[in-house]
N, C-alpha and C positions, 0 to 999 in steps of 0.2 A: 413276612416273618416265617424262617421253614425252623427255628430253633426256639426250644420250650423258655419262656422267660420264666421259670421257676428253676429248672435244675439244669438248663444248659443242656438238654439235650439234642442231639440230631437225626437219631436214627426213630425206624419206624413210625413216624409222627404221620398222623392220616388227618386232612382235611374236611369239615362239615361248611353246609351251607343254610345255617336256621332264617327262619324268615320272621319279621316284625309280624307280632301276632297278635297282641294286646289291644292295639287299636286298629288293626287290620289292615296297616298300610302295605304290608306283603314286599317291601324291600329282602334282599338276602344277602346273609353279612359272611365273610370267612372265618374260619375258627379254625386252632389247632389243637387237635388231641395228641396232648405227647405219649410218645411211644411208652416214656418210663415212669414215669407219676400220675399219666393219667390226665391230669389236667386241662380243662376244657379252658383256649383262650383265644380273642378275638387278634384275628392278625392286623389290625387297623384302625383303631378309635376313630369313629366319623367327628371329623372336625366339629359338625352342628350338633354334637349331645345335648347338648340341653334342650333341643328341638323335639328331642324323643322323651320327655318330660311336659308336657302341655301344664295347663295348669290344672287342669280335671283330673293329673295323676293323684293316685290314691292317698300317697303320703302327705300329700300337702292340702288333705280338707278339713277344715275346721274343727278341732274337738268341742264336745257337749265340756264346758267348765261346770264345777257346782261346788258350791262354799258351803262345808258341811257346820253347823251349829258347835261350839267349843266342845260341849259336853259331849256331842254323836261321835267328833273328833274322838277325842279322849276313850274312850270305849273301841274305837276302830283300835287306835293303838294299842291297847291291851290287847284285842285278839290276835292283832300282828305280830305282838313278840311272842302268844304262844304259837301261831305259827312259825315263827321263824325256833323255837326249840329250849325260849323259856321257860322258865315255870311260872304262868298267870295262870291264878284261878278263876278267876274272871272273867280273863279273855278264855281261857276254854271251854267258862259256860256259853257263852258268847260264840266262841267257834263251832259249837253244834249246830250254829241255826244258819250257816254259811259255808260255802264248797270253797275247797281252799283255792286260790286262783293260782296258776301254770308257774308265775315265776318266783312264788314260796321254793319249786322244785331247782330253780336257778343259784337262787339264793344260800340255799342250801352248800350248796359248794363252795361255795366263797365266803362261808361264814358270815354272813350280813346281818347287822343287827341295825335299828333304827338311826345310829349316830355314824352308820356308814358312809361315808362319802362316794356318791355313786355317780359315775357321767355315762351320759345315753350319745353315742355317739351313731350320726345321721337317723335325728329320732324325729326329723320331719317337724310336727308342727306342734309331737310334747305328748300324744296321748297317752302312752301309758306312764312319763315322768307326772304326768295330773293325778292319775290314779294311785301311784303309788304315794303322793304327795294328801292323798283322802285317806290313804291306811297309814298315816303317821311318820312318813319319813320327810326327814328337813332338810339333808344334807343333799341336792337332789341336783343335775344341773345337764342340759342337754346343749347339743351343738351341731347344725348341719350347715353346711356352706351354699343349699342352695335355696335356703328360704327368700322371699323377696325383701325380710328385715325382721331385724333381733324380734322376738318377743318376747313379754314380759306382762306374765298374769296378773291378775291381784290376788291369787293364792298364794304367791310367794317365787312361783318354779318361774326360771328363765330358761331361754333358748338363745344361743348364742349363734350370730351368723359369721363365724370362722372358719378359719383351717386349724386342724390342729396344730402344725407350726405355729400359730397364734395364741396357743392354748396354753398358760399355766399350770401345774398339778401340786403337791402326788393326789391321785384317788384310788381308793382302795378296792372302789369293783367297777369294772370297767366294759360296760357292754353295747354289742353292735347287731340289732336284730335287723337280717335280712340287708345291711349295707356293704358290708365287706367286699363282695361281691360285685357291689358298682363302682368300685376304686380306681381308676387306674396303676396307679402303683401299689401294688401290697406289701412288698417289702417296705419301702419307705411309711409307709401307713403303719406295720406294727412296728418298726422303729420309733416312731414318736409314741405311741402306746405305750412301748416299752418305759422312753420316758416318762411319761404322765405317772404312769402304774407304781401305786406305790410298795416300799419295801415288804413280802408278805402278802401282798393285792392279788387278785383274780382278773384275767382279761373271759371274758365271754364271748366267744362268735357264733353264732347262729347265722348256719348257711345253708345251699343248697349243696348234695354232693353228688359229682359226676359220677363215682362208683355206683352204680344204683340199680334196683332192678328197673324201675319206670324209664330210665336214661335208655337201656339194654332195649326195654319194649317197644319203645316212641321214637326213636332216634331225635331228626330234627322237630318231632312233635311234640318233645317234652315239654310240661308247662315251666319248668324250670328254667330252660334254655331264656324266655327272655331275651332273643337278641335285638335290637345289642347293648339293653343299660346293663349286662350280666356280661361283665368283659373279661371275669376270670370263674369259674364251676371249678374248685377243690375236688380233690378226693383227699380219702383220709393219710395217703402219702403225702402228697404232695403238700400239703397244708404241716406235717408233721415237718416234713424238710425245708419250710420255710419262716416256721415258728425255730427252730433249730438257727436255723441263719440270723434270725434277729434277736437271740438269747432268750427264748422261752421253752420250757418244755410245755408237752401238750400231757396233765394227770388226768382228765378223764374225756370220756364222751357220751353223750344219749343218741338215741335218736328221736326225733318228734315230728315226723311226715303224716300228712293227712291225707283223704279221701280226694285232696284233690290232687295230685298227682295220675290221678285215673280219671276222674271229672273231665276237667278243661285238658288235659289230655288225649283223650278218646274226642271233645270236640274239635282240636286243631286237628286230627288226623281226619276226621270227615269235612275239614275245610271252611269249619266254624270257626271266626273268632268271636273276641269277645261284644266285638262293635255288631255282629252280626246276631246274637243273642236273642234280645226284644224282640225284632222280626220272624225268628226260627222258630224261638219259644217262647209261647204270651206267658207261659207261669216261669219261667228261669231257668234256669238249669235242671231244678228238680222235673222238671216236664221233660227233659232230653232222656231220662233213664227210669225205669220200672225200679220201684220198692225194693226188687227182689235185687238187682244191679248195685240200688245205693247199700243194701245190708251188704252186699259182697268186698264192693271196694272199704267200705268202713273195717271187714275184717280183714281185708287185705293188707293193709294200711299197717294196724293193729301188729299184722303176724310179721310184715315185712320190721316193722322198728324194733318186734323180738328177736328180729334175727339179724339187726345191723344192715339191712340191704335197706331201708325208708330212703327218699329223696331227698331230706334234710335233715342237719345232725346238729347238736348243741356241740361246741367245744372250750374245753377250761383250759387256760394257759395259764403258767406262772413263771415269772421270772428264774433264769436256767439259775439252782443251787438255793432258791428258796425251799424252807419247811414250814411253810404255813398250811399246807395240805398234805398231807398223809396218802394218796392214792396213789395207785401203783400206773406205770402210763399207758397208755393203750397199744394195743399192737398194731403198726402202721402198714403190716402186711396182713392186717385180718382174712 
């Protein structure tokens, strides 16, 4: 493939060569960076993907369940909807004595309240649909196509082993942490989004993005690269022109990259993977870097997602010509 499958393009597009790094098999995949959006994509889907999925992957280990008492129930919910921007008095005695968790800040865009209808799309084996399902939401329901079968808690939350073509909707918030990105087709993938999404709905992507300074500094050592279950890297063009194509616009964006874009980063470039680990370092990772290193990359982290360069970006889509958000849309030539 010497042509971008996001915008068609043919000029300038340069080729990388990342290698499997996760479990240290050290294969090396083709990719192309298009000349004009930026976007990092695998020129070949290896037939045997799922092979590059073991069962030890991470997505797929067991979450801790736990069946909270009615009444504990009951109380979580109060504080939930004053996080989410009711007015409980209750719950905001209640919210003093707890840190609000990351996707209050999700949520927030998409206007979510407990009677939400929310699907977790490629959410693996449900953690955080379980969590959210202890802070009082009911309407709750996740879907990955490569679990080895449906599950279905006794707290109530299902996991569906579908394709979205399979999928019935509308749902009203719509999020995919960290899957988008293993798709093979992404147009076709927010095509059916589009469908599901209902009138007014929020799509959420949470991804990596090729624009980046860790990408600039790592090349094929970015921990992000992933090759090859990472068979498409966005940039915030390229994602903008292809939300575009499937009738969404894109109203806001964050960014929320962590410490580790420098961590397991700075270890694939000295030729550590992650299978290598244990043996390198009997304490973990924290053993590979001085105190002074981790305080750095943590404000590095920090400074870069103040300035839109982090290695991974939240993105809010809504159906092209809906007003159910008010934000102005982001500039896709930042």
């Amino acid at each position: 493939m010497t042509i971008c499958g996001i915008c068609a393009n043919d000029r300038a597009n340069r080729l990388h060569y990342p290698r499997e790094l996760m479990f240290g098999w050290g294969e090396s995949f083709e990719y192309l960076e298009c000349g004009h959006c930026g976007c990092l994509q695998i020129t070949r889907i290896p037939e045997d993907l799922a092979r590059y999925y073991p069962q030890d992957y991470y997505a797929y280990h067991p979450p801790r369940v736990k069946r909270l008492p009615r009444l504990i129930q009951r109380l979580r919910a109060l504080r939930t909807r004053h996080f989410l921007g009711e007015s409980q008095l209750l719950g905001a005695f209640f919210a003093l004595f707890s840190r609000r968790p990351e996707h209050f800040q999700w949520f927030e865009r998409g206007r979510v309240t407990l009677e939400t209808r929310i699907l977790d799309v490629g959410c693996g084996t449900g953690r955080l649909l379980l969590k959210l399902e202890r802070e009082g939401f009911r309407h709750v329901l996740g879907v990955d196509p490569y679990l080895q079968a449906e599950i279905r808690y006794d707290t109530g939350v299902t996991i569906l082993k579908r394709q979205l073509a399979e999928l019935a909707g509308p749902f009203d918030f719509i999020m995919l942490h960290h899957s988008f990105e293993h798709m093979p087709e992404p147009g076709e993938t927010l095509n059916q989004l589009h469908r599901l999404l209902a009138p007014g709905g929020t799509l959420l992507l949470r991804i990596p993005v090729a624009d980046c300074h860790a990408f600039r500094k790592y090349g094929v050592h970015w921990v992000a690269w992933d090759a090859p279950r990472h068979l498409y890297l966005h940039t915030v063009r390229s994602l903008h022109l292809l939300a575009q194509q499937c009738g969404f616009e894109m109203f806001d964006v964050s960014y929320d990259s962590t410490l580790s874009q420098f961590v397991t980063s700075e270890l694939y470039l000295r030729g550590i993977t992650c299978q290598d680990m244990p043996s390198r370092y009997a304490g973990g990772p924290k053993a590979a870097f001085t105190r002074q290193e981790w305080r750095h990359f943590a404000r590095a982290a920090a400074e870069l997602n103040r300035q839109r360069d982090g290695d991974t970006a939240c993105f809010y889509l809504r159906a092209t010509g809906s007003t159910h958000n008010n934000h102005p849309p982001p500039d896709p030539d930042r």
